[in-house]
C-alpha positions in Angstrom: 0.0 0.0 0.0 1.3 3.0 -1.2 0.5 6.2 1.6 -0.2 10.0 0.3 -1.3 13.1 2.0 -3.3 14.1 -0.9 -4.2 12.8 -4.2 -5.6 14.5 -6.7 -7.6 12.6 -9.5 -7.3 14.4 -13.2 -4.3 16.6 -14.7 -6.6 19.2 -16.4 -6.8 22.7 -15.5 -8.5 22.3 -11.6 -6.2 19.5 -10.9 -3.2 21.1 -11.8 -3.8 24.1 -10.3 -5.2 22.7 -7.1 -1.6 20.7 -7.0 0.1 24.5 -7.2 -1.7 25.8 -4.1 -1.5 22.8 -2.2 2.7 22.5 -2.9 2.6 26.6 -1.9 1.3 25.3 1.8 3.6 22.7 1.5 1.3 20.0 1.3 2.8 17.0 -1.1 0.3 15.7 -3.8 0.2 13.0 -6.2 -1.1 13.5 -10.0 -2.7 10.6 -11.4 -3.9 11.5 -15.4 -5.7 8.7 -17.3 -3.6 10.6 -20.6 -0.4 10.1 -22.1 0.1 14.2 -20.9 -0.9 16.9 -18.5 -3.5 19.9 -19.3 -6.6 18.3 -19.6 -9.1 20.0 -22.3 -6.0 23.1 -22.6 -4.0 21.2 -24.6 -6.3 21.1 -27.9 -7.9 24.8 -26.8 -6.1 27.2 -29.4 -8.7 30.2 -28.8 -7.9 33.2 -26.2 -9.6 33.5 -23.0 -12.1 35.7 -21.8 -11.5 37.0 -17.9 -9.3 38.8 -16.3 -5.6 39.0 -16.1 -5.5 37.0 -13.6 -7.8 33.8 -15.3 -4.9 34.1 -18.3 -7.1 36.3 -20.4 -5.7 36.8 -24.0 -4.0 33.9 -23.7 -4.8 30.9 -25.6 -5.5 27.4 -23.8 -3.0 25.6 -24.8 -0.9 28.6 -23.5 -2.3 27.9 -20.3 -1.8 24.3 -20.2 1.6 25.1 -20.7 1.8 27.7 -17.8 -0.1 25.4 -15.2 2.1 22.4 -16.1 5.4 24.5 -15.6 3.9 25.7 -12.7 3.4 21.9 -11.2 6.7 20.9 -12.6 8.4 23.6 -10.4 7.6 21.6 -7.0 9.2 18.5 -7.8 9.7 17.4 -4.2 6.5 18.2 -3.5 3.9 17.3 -6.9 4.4 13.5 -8.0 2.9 13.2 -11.4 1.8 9.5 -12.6 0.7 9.5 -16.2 -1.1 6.9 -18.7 -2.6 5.9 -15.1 -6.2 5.1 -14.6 -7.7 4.9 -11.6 -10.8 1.6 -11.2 -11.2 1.3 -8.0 -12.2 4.3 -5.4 -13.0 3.4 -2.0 -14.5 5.0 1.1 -11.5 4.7 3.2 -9.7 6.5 0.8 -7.8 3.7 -1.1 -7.4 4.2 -4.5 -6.8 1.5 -7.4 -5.0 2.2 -10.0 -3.6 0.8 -13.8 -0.2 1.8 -15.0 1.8 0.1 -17.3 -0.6 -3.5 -16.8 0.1 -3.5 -13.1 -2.4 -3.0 -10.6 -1.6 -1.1 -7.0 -3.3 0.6 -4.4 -2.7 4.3 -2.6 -4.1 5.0 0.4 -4.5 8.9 0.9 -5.0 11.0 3.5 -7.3 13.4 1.6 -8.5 13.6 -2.4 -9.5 15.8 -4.8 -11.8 14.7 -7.9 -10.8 16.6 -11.0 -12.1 14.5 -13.5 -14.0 16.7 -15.8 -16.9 16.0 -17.8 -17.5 14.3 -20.9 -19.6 15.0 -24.3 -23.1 14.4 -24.7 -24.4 12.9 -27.8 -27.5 13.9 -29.5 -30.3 11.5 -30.5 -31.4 11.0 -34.0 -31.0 8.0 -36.5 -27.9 6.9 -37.6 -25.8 9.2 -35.1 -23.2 6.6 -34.5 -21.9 6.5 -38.3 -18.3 7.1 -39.2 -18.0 10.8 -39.7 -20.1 12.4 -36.7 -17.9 13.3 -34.0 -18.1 15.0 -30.8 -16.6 18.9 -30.7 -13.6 17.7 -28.6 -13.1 15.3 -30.8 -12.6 17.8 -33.7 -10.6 19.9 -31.7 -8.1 17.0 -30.7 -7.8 15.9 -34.4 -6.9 19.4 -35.9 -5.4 21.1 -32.8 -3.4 18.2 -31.6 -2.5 15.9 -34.3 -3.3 18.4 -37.6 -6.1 16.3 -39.1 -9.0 17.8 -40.6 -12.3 16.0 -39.8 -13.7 16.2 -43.8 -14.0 19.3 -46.1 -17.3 20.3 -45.6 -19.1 20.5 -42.1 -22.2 20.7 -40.2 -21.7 22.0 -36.3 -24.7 20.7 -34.0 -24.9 23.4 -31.4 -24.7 27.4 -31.0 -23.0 27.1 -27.7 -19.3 28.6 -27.1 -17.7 25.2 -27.8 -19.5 25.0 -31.1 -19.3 28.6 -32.4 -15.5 28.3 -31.7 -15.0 25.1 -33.1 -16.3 26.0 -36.2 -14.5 29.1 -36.3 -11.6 27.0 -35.9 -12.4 24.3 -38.8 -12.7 28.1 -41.1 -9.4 28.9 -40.3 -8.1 25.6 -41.0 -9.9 26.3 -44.7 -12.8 23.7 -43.8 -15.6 24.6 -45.2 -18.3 25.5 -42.6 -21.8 25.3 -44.3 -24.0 25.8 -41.3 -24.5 25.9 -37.6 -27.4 24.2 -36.5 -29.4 25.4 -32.7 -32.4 23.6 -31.2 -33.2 26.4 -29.4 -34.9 29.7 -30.4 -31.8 31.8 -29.7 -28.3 31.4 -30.0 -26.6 29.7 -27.1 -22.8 31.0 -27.2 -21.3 34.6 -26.7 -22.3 37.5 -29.4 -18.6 37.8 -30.2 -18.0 33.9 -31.5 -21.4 34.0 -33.3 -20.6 37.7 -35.0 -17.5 36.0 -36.3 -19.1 33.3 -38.2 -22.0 35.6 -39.9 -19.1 37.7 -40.9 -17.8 34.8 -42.7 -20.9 33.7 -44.5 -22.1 31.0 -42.0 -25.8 30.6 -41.1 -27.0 29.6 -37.7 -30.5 28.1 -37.9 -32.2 28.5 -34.9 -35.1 26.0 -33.7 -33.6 23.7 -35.8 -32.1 19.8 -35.5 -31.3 16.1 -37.3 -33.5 14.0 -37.8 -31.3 11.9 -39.4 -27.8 11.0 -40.9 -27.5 9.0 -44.4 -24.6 7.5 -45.7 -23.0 3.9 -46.7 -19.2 3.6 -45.2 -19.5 7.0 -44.1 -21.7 10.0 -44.0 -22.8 11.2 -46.5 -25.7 14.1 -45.7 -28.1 14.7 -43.0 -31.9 15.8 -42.9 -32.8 18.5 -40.4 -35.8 19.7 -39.6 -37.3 22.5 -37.9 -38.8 22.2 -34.3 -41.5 24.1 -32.8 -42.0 25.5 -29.4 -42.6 22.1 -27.7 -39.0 20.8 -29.4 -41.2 18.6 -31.7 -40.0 18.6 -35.5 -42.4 20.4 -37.9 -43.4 18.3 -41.1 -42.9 19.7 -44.5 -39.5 21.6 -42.9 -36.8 18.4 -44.1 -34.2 19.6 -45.8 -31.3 17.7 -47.0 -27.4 18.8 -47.0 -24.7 17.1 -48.2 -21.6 16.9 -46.0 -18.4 14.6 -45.2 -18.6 15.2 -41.3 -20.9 16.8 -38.5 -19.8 18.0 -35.1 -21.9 18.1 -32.8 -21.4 20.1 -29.6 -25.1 19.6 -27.1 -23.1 20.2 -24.0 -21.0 18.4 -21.4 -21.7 16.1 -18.5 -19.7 16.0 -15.1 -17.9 13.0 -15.3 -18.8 11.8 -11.3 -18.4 7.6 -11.8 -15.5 7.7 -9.0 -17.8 10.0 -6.5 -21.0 7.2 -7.5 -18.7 4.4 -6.2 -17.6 5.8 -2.7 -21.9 6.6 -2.1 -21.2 10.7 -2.0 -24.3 12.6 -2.3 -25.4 13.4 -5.8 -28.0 15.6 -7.1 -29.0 16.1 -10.4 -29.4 19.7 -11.6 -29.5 20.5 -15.2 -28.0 23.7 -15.3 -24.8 22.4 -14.0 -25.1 19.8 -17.1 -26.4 16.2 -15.1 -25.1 14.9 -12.2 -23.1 16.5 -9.8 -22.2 15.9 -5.8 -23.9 18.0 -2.9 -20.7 19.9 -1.9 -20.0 22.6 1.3 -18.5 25.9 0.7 -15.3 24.1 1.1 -15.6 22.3 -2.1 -15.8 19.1 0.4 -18.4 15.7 -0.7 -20.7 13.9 1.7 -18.1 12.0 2.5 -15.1 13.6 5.1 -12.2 14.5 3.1 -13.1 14.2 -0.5 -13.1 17.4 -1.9 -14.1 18.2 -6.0 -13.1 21.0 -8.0 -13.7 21.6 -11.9 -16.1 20.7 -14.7 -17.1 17.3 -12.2 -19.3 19.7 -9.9 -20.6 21.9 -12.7 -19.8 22.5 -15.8 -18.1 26.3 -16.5 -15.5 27.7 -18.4 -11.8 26.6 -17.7 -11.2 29.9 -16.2 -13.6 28.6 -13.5 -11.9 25.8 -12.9 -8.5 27.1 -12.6 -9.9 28.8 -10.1 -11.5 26.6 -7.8 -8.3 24.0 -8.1 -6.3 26.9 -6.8 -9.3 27.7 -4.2 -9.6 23.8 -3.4 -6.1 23.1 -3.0 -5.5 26.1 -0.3 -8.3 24.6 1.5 -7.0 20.7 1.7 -3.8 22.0 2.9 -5.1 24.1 5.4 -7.6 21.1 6.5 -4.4 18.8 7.0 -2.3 21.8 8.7 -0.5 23.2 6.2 -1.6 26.5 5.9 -0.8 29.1 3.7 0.6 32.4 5.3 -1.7 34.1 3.0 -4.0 32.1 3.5 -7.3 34.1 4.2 -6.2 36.7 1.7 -5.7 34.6 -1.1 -8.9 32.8 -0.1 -11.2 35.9 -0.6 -9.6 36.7 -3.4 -10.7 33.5 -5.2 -13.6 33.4 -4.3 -14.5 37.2 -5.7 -12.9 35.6 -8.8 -15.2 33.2 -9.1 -18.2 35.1 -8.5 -17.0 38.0 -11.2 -16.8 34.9 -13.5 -20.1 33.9 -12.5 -21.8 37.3 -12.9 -24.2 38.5 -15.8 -26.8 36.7 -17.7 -24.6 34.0 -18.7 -23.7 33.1 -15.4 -27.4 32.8 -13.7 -27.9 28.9 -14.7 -24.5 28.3 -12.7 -25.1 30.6 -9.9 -28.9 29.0 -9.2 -27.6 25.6 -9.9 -24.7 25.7 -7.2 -27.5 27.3 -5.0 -28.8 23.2 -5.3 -26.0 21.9 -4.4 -24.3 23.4 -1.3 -24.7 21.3 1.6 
């Protein structure tokens, strides 16, 4: 049995920075990352952040991903970082299981942090498993990671930030964008993503879905239709376009199965994207000690959860006595982060839906 004081689950964004804060109290942490790499969703993210100055703004994710790794990678007697490691087993006494290299062992920890993200929804309709639909991430890995383009000519499913900026992205690699398709009335994403993509000639449709994919091998076209109020589709709307590939970007869900096998309270609030554990204002689960931070308790922006792995990680420490000196400062000072990124309209789903959650 190998013994930690804290492990932290996921190498994205929270978990990385929740590692930093932790190593600045001088509490020691382990990594463990299911990938080959650190940086989570940063590493494929070429667009510039919103925010302030201090959430990295104008500074493209995979940018970030590079700042929070060096950041980690400056505590190496402190921050322990086990790749290509997945963890199967999570137990209520804290013991962890985990696959590396074909060899099972365990880790018993004094405290943990989830940071395991979320993971893309799919979207119903016939035929949606046929080789050229793929998930927004998935795009955004093949171009932005491995310089693949997903076909020449593209549908995006979804008006939301993800989609609007993945298609911009598949323009700028000279894809040819022919539509954006919303199921809702209004468009979901920011004003400034969408304004780039009328600029450029691209149509969103609006109250609009698939009803289907065609194609033998591969696709081939889709038929949409339009949807009235009740979200049912409108006969004598079907209209047929041919494509190579469609992306479709309906959202995220927390990824909580770790949380589901050691019985922490889970509630399941929609505007937080399915899901999600009853947490306190400490970012601490049901059960003692287990703390979350990230996408897993709510889906946001990564700015968000950059922020609560830095909030998260001060607090562990301080919970197993090592506190920071700054410790209250730097405390109310992320947590007015948070709620500045959480202002506005766009932030009012988030703000009710933690509202649901705090224990």
């Amino acid at each position: 049995m190998i013994e930690k004081d804290l492990v932290i689950i996921g190498g994205g964004p929270s978990g990385l920075s929740a590692a930093k804060t932790a190593a600045e109290s001088g509490l020691s942490s382990l990594i463990i990352e299911r990938d080959y790499k650190l940086g989570g969703q940063l590493v494929k993210q070429t667009h510039m952040f919103f925010g302030s100055e201090k959430q990295y703004a104008k500074t493209r994710g995979i940018d970030i991903a590079k700042i929070l790794i060096d950041d980690v990678l400056s505590y190496p007697n402190l921050i322990e970082i086990m790749t290509n490691t997945a963890v199967v087993g999570l137990y209520n006494d804290k013991v962890i299981t985990i696959l590396h290299e074909e060899k099972y062992s365990k880790i018993k920890a004094r405290a943990i942090i989830i940071a395991t993200g979320a993971s893309e929804k799919v979207l119903a309709f016939e035929n949606n498993d046929m080789p050229g639909i793929y998930g927004a991430g998935a795009v955004q890995t093949l171009m932005n990671v491995y310089g693949v383009l997903p076909g020449q000519d593209v549908v995006m499913v979804g008006s939301g930030n993800i989609g609007l900026i993945v298609s911009y992205q598949l323009l700028q690699a000279g894809v040819n964008v022919k539509c954006v398709l919303e199921a809702a009335g209004t468009i979901g994403g920011y004003k400034v993503h969408a304004s780039k993509l009328k600029r450029l000639g691209v149509d969103i449709k609006t109250s609009t879905s698939v009803i289907k994919a065609v194609g033998g091998e591969c696709l081939q076209k889709i038929i949409t239709s339009k949807l009235d109020e009740k979200w049912n589709f409108i006969p004598g709307t079907e209209e047929t376009i041919e494509l190579d590939a469609l992306c479709v970007s309906v959202g995220l869900s927390p990824l909580g199965n770790l949380l589901s096998m050691i019985g922490v309270e889970m509630k399941y609030v929609s505007s937080l994207g399915g899901l999600v554990p009853m947490i306190s204002h400490s970012h601490e689960t049901s059960v003692e000690n287990v703390f979350v931070a990230g996408d897993v308790s709510g889906v946001e922006e990564a700015s968000s959860a950059i922020v609560e792995g830095y909030l998260t990680g001060l607090i562990v420490a301080q919970k197993l006595g090592f506190e920071h000196p700054n410790y209250e400062v730097l405390i109310q000072d992320l947590r007015s982060q948070l709620d500045n990124l959480r202002s506005g309209p766009f932030g009012e789903k988030t703000r009710n839906g933690l509202l649901e959650i705090m224990r």
